[in-house]
C-alpha positions as CSV (number, residue, x, y, z in Angstrom):
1,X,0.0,0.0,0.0
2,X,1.7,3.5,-1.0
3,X,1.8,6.3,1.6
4,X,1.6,9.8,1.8
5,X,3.0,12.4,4.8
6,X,0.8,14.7,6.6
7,X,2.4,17.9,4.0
8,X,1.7,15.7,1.0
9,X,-2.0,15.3,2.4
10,X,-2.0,18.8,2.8
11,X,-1.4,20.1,-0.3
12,X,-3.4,17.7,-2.0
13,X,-6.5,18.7,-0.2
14,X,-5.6,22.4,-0.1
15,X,-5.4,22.5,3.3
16,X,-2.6,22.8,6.0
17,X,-0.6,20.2,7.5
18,X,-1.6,21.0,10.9
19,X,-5.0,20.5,9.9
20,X,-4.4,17.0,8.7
21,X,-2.2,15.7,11.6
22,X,-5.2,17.1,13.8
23,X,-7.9,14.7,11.7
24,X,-5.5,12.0,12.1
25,X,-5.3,12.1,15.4
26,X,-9.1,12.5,16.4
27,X,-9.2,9.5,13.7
28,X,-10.9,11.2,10.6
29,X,-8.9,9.9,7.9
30,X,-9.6,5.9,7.3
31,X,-6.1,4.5,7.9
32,X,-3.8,6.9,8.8
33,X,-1.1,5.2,11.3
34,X,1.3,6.9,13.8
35,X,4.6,6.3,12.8
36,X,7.1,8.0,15.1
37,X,6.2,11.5,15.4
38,X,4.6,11.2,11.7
39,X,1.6,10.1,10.6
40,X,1.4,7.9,7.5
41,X,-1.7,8.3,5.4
42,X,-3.1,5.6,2.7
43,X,-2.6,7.6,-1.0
44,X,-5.6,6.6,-1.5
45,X,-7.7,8.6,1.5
46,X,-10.2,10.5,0.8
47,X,-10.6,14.2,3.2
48,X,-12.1,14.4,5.7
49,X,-15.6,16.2,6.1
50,X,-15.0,19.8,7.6
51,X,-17.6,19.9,10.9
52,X,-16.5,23.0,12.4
53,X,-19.0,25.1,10.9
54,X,-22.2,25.5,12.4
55,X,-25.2,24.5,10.3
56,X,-27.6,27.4,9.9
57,X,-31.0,26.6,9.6
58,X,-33.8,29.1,7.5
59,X,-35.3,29.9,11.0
60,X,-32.0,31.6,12.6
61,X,-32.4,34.3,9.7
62,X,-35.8,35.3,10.9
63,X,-36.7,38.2,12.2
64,X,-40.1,39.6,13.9
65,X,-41.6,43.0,12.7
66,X,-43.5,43.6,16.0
67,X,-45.9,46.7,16.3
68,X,-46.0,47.4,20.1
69,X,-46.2,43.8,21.7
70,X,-47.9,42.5,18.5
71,X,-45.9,40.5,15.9
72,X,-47.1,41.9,12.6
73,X,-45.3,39.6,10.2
74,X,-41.4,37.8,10.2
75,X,-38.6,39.1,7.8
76,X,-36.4,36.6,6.4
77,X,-33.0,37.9,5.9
């Protein structure tokens, strides 16, 4: 099975090195191995999903038009 370093992985995905020893070691990338202070990574591994964004639904961009207490009609924005 070929191989690839952390900085290979990095540029292949177009992101940084840092990024891709951190999904190695919370276990993202399917068969990545600690080798040493390295991590090898199958040539074949596909990138891992990015979850640090928060998903933002079509209600958190609502917004209430209100008329003293009333609620006269929500404003998508």
């Amino acid at each position: 099975m070929d191989y690839m370093t952390a900085q290979q992985a990095a540029e292949k995905w177009n992101i940084s090195d840092r990024r891709v020893r951190v999904l190695c070691k919370e276990g993202k990338i399917y068969g990545a191995i600690k080798e040493g202070k390295s991590y090898k990574i199958p040539a074949s591994a596909m990138k891992a999903a990015d979850e640090r964004h928060k998903h933002i639904s079509y209600y958190d961009n609502q917004r209430a038009l209100k008329w003293g207490n009333e609620v006269v009609a929500n404003i998508v924005k």
